[in-house]
C-alpha positions in Angstrom: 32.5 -30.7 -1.7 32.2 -29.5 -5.2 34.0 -29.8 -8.1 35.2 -28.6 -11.9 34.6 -30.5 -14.3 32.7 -33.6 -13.2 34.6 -36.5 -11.6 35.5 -38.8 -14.0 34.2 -42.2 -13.1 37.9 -44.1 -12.9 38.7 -41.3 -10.0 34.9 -41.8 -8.6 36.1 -45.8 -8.3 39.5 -44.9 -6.6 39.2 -45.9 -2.8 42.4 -43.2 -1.7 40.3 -40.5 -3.6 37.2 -41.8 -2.0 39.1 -41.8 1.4 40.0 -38.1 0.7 36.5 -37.0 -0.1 37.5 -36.2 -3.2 35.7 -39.0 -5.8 32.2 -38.3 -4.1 32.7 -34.5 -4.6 29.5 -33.3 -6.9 30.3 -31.3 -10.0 29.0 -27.5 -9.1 26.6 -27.2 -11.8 25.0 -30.7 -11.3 24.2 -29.2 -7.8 22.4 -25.9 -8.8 20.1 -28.2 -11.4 19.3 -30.6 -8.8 18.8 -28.3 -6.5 16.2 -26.5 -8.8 14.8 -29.5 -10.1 14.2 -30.4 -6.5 12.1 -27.0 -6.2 14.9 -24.3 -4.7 14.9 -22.2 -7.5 17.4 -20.0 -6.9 20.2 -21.6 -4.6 22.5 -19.3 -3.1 26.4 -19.3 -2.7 26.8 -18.4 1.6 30.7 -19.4 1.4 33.2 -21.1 -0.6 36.7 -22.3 -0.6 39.2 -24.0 -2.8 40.7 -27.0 -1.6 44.2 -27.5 -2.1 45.5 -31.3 -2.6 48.6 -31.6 -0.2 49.5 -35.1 -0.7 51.5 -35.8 -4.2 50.5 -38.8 -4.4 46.9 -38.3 -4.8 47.5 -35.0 -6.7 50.0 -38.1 -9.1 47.0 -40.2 -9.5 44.9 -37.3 -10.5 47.4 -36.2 -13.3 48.2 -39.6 -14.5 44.4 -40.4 -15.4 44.7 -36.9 -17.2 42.6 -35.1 -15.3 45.0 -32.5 -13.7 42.6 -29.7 -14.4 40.4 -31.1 -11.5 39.4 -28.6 -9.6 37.7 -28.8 -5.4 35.9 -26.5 -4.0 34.3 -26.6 0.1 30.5 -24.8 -0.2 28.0 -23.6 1.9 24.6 -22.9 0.2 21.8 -21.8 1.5 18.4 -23.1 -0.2 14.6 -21.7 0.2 12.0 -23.7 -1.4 9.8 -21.3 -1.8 6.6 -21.3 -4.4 7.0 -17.5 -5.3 10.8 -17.5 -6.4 11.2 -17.0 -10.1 14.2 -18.5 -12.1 16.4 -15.1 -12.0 16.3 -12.1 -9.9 13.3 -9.9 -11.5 13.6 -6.0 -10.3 10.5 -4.5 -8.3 11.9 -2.1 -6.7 12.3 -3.3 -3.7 14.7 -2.7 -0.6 15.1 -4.0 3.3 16.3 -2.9 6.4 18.0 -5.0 8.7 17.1 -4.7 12.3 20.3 -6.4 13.5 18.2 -8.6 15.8 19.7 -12.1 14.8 22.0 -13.0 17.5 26.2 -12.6 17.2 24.7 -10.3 13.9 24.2 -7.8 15.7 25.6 -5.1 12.9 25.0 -7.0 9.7 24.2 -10.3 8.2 25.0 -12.0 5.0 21.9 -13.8 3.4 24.6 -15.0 0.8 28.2 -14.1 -0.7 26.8 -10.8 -2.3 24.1 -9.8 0.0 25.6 -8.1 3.4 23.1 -6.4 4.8 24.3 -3.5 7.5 22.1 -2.9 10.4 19.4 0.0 9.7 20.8 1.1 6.0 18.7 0.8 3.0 19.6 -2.5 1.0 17.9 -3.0 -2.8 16.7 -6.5 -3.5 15.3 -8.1 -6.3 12.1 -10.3 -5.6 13.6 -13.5 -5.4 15.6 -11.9 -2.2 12.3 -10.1 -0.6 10.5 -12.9 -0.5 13.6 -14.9 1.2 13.1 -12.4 4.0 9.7 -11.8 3.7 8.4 -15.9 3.5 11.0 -17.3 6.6 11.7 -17.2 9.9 14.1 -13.9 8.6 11.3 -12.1 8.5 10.9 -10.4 11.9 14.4 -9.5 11.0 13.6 -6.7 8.5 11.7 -3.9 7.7 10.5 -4.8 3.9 10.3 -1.7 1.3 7.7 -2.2 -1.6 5.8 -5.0 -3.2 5.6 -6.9 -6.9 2.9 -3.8 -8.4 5.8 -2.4 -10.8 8.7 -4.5 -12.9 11.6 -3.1 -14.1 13.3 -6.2 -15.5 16.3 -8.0 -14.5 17.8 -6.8 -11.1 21.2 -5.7 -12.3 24.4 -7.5 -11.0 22.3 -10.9 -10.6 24.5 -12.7 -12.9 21.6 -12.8 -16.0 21.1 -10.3 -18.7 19.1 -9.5 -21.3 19.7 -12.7 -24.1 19.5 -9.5 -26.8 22.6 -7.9 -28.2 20.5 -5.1 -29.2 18.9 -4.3 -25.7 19.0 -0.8 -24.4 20.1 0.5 -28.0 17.2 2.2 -28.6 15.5 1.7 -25.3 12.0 3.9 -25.1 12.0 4.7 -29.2 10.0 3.4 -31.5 11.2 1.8 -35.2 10.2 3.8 -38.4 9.5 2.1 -41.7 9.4 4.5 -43.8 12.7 6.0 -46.3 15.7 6.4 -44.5 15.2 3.8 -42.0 18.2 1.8 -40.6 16.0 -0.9 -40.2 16.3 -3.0 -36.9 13.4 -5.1 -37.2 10.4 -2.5 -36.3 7.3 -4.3 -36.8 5.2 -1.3 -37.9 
């Protein structure tokens, strides 16, 4: 159990709360640091679900501490500690092919909530993904497309971005310095 914001510590001390698995529930953030610090780098979201409070008086106690913006949340992760995983999904170019040879998955299988993976079509993964596949018992699983020889920067749709607003404006050109130059920081 997850929530959002952290617990507040006079709900944390509340026995009702505690007997609703509420107080104990982790703030969601708190889990994907500790979960890195603890060496899986890049934890992955399988399944989630809000959890609604149906007994008024514990959703009462909430709002009367004035925390009514509490937020639950039921999640399944999935978590490789794996020495090759980098901190964000880096783009190699590579793909997979799932065989559909893990059992009741027979035409597809979801490593997490954005990666479904249909039996014998082409999937793109970044390298964090690959090695997933490629470094666990997954692997007899798929046919793997490509290695780590060529890096074309953040796989797209990751959740990270280039920190620059000025990336891709002038993406492949160089700067000038000479008259007539809208500047933009060219070092030559």
């Amino acid at each position: 159990v997850y929530s959002n914001p952290r617990v507040p510590q006079s709900l944390r001390d509340d026995e009702v709360l505690w007997g609703e698995c509420l107080s104990g529930a982790l703030y969601w953030n708190d889990f994907q640091n500790l979960a890195k610090k603890c060496g899986f780098a890049d934890p992955r979201l399988v399944e989630d679900a809000a959890i609604t409070i149906e007994n008024e008086a514990v959703q009462n106690k909430i709002k009367v501490e004035g925390f009514g913006n509490l937020e639950f949340t039921s999640a399944t992760y999935r978590l490789f500690k794996l020495d090759s995983l980098e901190p964000h999904c880096e783009d190699f170019g590579q793909a997979v092919v799932y065989k559909g040879t893990i059992p009741r998955f027979e035409t597809g299988w979801s490593l997490d909530d954005h990666h479904y993976m249909e039996t014998g079509k082409v999937f793109p993964v970044c390298g964090n993904t690959y090695n997933m596949l490629k470094e666990t018992r997954f692997a007899e699983h798929f046919d793997l497309i490509g290695d780590f020889s060529t890096h074309y920067g953040i796989f797209e749709g990751c959740g990270t971005t280039s920190p620059f607003s000025s990336a891709g404006s002038n993406a492949g050109s160089s700067t000038s310095s000479g008259k007539g130059s809208s500047g933009g920081g060219g070092c030559c």
